[in-house]
Every structure is written in structure tokens, then in C-alpha cells.
C-alpha positions in Angstrom: 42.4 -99.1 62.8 45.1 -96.3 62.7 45.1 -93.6 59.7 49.0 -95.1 58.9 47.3 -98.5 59.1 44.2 -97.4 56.7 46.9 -95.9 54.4 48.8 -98.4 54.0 46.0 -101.2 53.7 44.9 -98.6 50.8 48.8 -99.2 49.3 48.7 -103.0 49.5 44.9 -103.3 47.9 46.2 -100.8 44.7 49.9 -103.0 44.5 47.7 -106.0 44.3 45.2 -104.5 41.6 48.4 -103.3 39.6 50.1 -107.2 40.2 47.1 -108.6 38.6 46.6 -106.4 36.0 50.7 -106.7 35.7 50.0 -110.8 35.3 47.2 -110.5 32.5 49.3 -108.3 30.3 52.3 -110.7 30.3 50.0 -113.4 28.8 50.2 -111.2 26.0 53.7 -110.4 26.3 56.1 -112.6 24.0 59.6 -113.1 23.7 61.6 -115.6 21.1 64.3 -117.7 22.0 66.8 -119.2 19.8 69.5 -121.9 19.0 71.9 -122.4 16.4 72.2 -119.3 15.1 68.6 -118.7 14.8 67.6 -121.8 12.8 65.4 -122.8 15.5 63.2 -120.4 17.3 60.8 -120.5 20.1 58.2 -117.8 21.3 56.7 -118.3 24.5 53.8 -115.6 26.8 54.5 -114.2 29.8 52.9 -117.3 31.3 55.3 -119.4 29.6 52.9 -121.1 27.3 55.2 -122.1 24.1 53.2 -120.2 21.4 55.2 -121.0 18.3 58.0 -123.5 17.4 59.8 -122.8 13.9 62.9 -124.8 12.5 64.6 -123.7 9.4 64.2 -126.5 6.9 68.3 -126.5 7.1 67.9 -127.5 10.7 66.4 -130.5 9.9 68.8 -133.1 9.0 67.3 -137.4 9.2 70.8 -138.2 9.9 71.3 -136.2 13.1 68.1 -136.0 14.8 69.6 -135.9 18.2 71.3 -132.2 16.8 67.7 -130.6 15.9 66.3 -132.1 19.1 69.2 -130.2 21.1 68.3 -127.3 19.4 65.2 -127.0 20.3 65.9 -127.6 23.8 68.5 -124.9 24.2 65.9 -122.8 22.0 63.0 -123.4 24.7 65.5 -123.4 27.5 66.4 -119.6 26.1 63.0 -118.4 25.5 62.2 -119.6 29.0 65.0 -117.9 30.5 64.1 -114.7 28.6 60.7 -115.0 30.0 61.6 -115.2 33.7 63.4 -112.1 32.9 60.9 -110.2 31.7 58.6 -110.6 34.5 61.0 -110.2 37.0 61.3 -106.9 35.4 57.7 -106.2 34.7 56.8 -107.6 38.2 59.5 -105.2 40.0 58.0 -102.4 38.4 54.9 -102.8 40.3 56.8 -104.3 43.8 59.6 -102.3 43.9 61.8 -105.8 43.3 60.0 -106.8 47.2 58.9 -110.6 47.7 55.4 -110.6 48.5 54.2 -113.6 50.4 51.7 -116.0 48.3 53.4 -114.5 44.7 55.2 -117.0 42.4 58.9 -115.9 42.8 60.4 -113.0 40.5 63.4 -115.6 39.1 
């Protein structure tokens, strides 16, 4: 094996120790999302594991049900969104924004 090939076998093996290391932090990484104004919220991990769901007791109305559940869709649908930001960002720290074959996509 070449010294450039050694070298940059040596790159590859620290990127992938950083990605992993990279991919347990986010499950400790939150973000929130919201709807309405921040009557309901959602806060999902890195992983996008929905961690918490909270409605303002305002949100909750018997007579319009189909309102709170479209709330808490676009809340979960923002939270989510959020997410996929965030470890875009977090991933491109350690790739340099490249697409490395057998990686979940950066969104």
C-alpha cells in the first residue's frame, strides 16, 4: 500500500470514529417544534424519537378536535424538519457536507 494510500485510509477510519461519535451525541440533542402560536409543542432527539408532546389546555377544544389534531401534526412535522436540519449541520461538520456511501442522507 502507498504512504498517500495509508494516509488517507488513516483519514477515512478518524471521519468514521468522529461520524459515530457525531450520531450518539445527537440522541441527546433536542430541538422543539411548534404550531399555533406555541400552544402545541413537540421535542424530538437527534434520532427523531418524539420525546415530549405538550398542548396548552387552550388548545384543547371537544368541539374541534380535528384543529388540535392539525396542530400537532404541523407541530411534529416542524420539530422533524428542525431535526433534519440539525444533523445536516452537525453531520457536515464532521464530512465537510460530502455524501458518504452507506450513511443515512444529510436532508
Amino acid at each position: 500500500m502507498s504512504k498517500n494510500m495509508g494516509k488517507m485510509l488513516k483519514q477515512v477510519q478518524k471521519m468514521q470514529a468522529n461520524l459515530a461519535r457525531v450520531q450518539e451525541e445527537l440522541k441527546e440533542k433536542t430541538v422543539e417544534g411548534t404550531a399555533g402560536g406555541g400552544v402545541v409543542k413537540v421535542t424530538v432527539n437527534g434520532h427523531q424519537e418524539v420525546l415530549a408532546v405538550k398542548i396548552a389546555p387552550e388548545a384543547v377544544d371537544p368541539d374541534d378536535v380535528e384543529m388540535l389534531q392539525d396542530l400537532i401534526i404541523a407541530a411534529v412535522n416542524d420539530a422533524f424538519r428542525k431535526c433534519q436540519e440539525m444533523v445536516s449541520q452537525e453531520m457536515g461538520k464532521v464530512t465537510g457536507g460530502l455524501q458518504i456511501p452507506g450513511l443515512p442522507p444529510m436532508f
